[in-house]
Each structure stands twice: as structure tokens, then as C-alpha cells.
N, C-alpha and C positions, 0 to 999 in steps of 0.2 A: 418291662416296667415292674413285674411283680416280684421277680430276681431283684431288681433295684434296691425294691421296698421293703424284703427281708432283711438285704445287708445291711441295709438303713438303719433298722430295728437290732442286728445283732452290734451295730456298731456304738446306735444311741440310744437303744433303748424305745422307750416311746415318745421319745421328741423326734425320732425318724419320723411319725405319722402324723407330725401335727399340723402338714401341710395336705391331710387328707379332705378333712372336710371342707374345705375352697375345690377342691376335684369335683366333689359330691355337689357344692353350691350351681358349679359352672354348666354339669352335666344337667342341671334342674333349667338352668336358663337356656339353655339352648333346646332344649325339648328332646333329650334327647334320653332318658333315664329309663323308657322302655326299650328303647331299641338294644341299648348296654345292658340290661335285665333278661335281655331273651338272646344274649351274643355269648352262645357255648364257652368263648375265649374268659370271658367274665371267671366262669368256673374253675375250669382249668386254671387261669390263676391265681385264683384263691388259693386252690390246694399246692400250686407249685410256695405259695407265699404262707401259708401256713407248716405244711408237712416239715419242716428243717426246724420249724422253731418250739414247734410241740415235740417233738424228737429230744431235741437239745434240751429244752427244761423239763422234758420227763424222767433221760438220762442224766444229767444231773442233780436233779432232785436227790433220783438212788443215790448217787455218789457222794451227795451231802447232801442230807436230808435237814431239811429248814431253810433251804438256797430260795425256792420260790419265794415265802413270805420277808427272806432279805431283800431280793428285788425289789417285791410290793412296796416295802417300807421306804428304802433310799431311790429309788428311782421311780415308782408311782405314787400312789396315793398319801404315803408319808412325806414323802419332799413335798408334796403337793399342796397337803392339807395341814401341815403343821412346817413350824420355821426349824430348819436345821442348821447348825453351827452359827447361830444369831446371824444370818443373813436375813433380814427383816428390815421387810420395805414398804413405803404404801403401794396403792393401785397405780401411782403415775412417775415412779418411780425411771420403768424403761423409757417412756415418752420425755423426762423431764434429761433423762440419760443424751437421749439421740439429741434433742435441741443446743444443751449446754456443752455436748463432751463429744460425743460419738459420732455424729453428723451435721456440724453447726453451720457447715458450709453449705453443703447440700440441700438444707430440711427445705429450702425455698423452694427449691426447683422440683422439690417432687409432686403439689400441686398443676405446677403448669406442664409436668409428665402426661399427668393423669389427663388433664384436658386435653393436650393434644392427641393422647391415647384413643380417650370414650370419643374422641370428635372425628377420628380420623377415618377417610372413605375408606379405606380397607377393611373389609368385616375380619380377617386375620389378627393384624393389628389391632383391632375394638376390643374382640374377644382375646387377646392374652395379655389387654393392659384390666382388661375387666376380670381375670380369674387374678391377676398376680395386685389388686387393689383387694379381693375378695381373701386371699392367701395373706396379705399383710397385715390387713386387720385382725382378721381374726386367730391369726398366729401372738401378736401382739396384747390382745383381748386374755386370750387363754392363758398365755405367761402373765402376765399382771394379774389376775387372778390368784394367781399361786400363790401360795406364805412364802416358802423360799426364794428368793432373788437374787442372785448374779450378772452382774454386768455384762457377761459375754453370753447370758441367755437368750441375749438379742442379734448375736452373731449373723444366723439365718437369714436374714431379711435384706442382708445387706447385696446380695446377688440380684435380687427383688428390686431392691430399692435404685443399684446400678441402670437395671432396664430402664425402668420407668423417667427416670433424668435423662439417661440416652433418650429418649425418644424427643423429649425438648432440647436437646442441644443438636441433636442430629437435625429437625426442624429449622433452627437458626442456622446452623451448617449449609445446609441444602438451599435455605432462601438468600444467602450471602452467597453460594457460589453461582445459582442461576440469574443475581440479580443486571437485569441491563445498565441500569446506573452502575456500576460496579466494572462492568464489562467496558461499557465505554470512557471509562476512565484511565484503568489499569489493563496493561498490554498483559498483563499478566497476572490473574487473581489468586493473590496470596493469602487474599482478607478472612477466608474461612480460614485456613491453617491460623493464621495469627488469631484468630479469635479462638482456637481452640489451646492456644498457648497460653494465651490471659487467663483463660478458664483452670487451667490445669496448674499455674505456676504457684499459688498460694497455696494447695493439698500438697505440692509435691515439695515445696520447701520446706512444709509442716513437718515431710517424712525427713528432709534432713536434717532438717533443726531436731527432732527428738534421735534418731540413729547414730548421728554423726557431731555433731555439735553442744547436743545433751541441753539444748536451751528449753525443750518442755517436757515435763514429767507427767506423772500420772496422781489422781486422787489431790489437785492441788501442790500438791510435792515434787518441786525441781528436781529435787535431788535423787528421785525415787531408778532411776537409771545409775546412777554412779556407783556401785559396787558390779552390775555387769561389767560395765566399761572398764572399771578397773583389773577386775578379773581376764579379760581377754588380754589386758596389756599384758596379764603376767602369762598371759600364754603365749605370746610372743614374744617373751624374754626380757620387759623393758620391765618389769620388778621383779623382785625375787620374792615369792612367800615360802620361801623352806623354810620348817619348823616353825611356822606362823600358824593359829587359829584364825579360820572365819566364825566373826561372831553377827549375827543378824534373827530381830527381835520378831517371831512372824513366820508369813508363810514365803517358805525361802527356795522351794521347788527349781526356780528359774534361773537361781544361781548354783544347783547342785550339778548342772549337766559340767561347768567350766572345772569345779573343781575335782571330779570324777580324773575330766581329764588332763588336768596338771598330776593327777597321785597316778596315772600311767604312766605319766614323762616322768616317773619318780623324784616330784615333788610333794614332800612329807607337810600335806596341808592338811588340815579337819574342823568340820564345825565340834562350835564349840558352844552351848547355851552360856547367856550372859552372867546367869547366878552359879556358873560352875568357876568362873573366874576365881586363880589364886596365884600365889606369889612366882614367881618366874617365868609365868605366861606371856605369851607375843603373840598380841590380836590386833587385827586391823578389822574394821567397822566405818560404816557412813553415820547412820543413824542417833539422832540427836540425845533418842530414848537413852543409848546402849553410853554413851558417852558421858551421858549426864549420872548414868548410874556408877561408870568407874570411876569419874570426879566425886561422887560421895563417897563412896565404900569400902575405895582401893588408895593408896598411894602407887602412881606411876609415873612413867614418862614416856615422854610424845618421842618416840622415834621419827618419823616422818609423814607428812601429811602431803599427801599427793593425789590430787583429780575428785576431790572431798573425800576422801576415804583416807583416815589417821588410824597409824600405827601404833599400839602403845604398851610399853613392857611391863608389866601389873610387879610391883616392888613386895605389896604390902598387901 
């Protein structure tokens, strides 16, 4: 566990631990906070969980001296306590996330998790729907709190949030397969499977529809997929962007992996920022911003518009 919680920490820092204090609540309900206070194992590791990380930011420290207080700043208490790169939200910002965008299918069913959880004769069961209710909250609590907000700061929860619906649909599951009316009906009960097919087929078209079909976007924005999409086609051969500029207004991370790898297939592609645009340039763009600024600026023309994403040779 305590090997876990290091890698945890050197991987994310201190959102590895923010699943601590729900450990520390659970071990209060269960009565069990002295016996784990006088359990030698406790200590041990401790020091297995701290010795690698005091090491590590000691020796770096030496190695670049002011590494500590960069940490502090971008990953504790400054992201914490003050908004960085205008990520600025209010308090209900994740909560208004997971109903509207994140989890709108689900958000119902995690109530009737939780009761079947806290109701359920198994004391196992009780207590891991009661530390992972304990874990959600206040994971939840703490990020909302913070100045800075990002959508996927709510990532975490979602393993969490998987159990807890399991455990009501497994419920309905189990009471559809042992049901006698059911039994005496059909030679053969299919009724649980088919009910978990209704269940599953609206999430899982969602994933086609946005993968493969490109009918939902992101942030309100259909369109927000269609330069990936496009991009993979030219890795597959079905356009060409040699000597083509990618231009795109933003943070564009997600589309640098394809074109990394089109310039190994020795295809001569490159971003290119929008106000670098001049006369003989070939860029293709989705984006409404990037377009409306080379209709003002530039005299050009549309080479070809394909999968929303237009080609355009800047003249002027």
C-alpha cells in the first residue's frame, strides 16, 4: 500500500493523496484507529512512503536549487490558492460538470448505489460503499475548493462512481435472474443480459457517435474532433498535407502527436500560428476563429474543404 502511495505522489504529485483522508475517516468508523496506531506495520510504512521522496526532493533541490518552492507554487498551494492560466471556476463548477457533460447518464443511479450499498446485509459491502461515499465527497469538496479548475480534475472519481452503480445494477441483475415469474415464463432467462444491453447501449453509442461518426464534440463544439479526424486520414494516405501548415487557435497538444508522426513518414507538415500567415502559405484549419481571420487579413483561396477542415493558399 505504502509503495502504492509513493508512486502515486511521484506520479501526481499531491492529488495521489487526496484519497487519504476517506482511509483515515473509515478507520475512525470502524473503531479501529488504535489498533492501526500501535500496528509496528503502520511505521514501517511510513518510512518505506516517505524515505524515496525526501531523497528525491533533497537531491534535486542540490541539482536545481528553487525546484522545491516550483513544486509548492504549480502543484500545491499556488494552483490551489490562486487561479492559474485563467482556469477560474466557481465552487459547483465539477458537480454542474458531472450532471450536464461528464456523467449525465449515470448521476441517477449513483443514489440508488449508495442505498443498496449502506442497506446491504454484508458488512463488506456496507463498509466499501461507506468509505468510497466518504472518498467521493470529499475528494469532490477539496477540488472545488481550489481556485484553479479543470475538467478532468474530476477524472478520479470515476472508478469510484463505477462501483457504486454497479452495485444497483448488479441488484436489478440478480433480482431479474432469480426471479420465479421470469423463470416460469421463459425456458430460458435472457432477461438479465437484455437488460443489461438497454442499459449499456445509449453510453456506448455516445462512444461511437463522438470516435467514429464525430456527431458530439466537446465544450458545446461539434466540430471540436474534426482536425484529429482529419489528421489520422492523412496518415493513412487518404490526404496529402505535404508542404501544408497546421494552423490551430489554442491549446493544440492533441493534435501534435499525428503530426510528429506524418514528419517521420517524411511528410513536410508544421504548425504554424495564425498571425504568422503570409503570402504563399498552404494551411488547412477547422476553426471558425482561424478562418474568419484569413477572410479579413489575407486574400486567398479555398483549395479544398474536406471532413470540416478547409485548405487555403494565403495569396495576399
Amino acid at each position: 500500500f505504502f509503495i502504492a502511495l509513493c508512486l502515486a505522489l511521484f506520479a501526481k504529485s499531491i492529488a495521489g493523496l487526496l484519497f487519504v483522508p476517506a482511509l483515515f475517516l473509515e478507520t475512525l468508523f470502524q473503531k479501529k484507529l488504535f489498533n492501526v496506531l500501535k500496528n509496528k506495520y503502520l511505521y514501517i510504512g511510513v518510512a518505506v512512503f516517505f524515505l524515496p521522496i525526501l531523497t528525491y526532493y533533497i537531491a534535486r533541490e542540490n541539482l536545481n536549487p528553487g525546484y522545491i518552492q516550483a513544486v509548492l507554487e504549480n502543484e500545491l498551494l499556488g494552483r490551489y490558492t490562486t487561479v492559474i492560466e485563467a482556469h477560474k471556476e466557481d465552487f459547483w463548477y465539477y458537480l454542474q460538470n458531472l450532471k450536464n457533460y461528464q456523467y449525465p447518464y449515470w448521476i441517477l443511479l449513483l443514489p440508488c448505489g449508495l442505498a443498496v450499498g449502506l442497506l446491504h446485509l454484508d458488512l463488506k459491502i456496507k463498509r466499501l460503499t461507506r468509505f468510497l461515499a466518504l472518498a467521493c465527497l470529499l475528494y469532490i469538496i477539496i477540488i472545488s475548493k481550489g481556485e484553479t479548475k479543470l475538467e478532468w480534475y474530476v477524472a478520479p472519481l470515476f472508478p469510484f462512481f463505477a462501483m457504486i452503480t454497479g452495485m444497483f445494477l448488479h441488484l436489478i441483475f440478480d433480482l431479474i435472474k432469480k426471479s420465479d415469474l421470469v423463470k416460469g415464463i421463459l425456458s430460458l432467462n435472457v432477461l438479465p443480459y437484455l437488460f443489461l444491453f438497454l442499459v449499456f447501449i445509449i453510453p456506448y453509442h455516445s462512444i461511437l457517435e463522438k470516435n467514429y461518426m464525430r456527431e458530439i464534440g466537446l465544450w458545446n463544439n461539434k466540430h471540436f474532433y474534426d482536425m484529429g479526424h482529419y489528421l489520422k486520414m492523412a496518415l493513412k494516405g487518404k490526404v496529402n498535407l505535404n508542404e501544408k501548415y497546421f494552423v490551430y487557435d489554442g491549446y493544440d497538444v492533441q493534435f501534435r502527436l499525428y503530426v510528429y508522426m506524418l514528419q517521420d513518414k517524411g511528410v513536410k507538415v508544421a504548425k504554424k500560428d495564425w498571425w504568422q500567415l503570409g503570402k504563399g502559405d498552404v494551411v488547412f484549419t477547422g476553426q471558425a476563429s482561424v478562418r474568419n481571420h484569413i477572410a479579413t487579413y489575407h486574400q486567398y483561396k479555398v483549395i479544398d474543404s474536406i471532413a470540416g477542415i478547409n485548405t487555403y493558399e494565403i495569396l495576399e
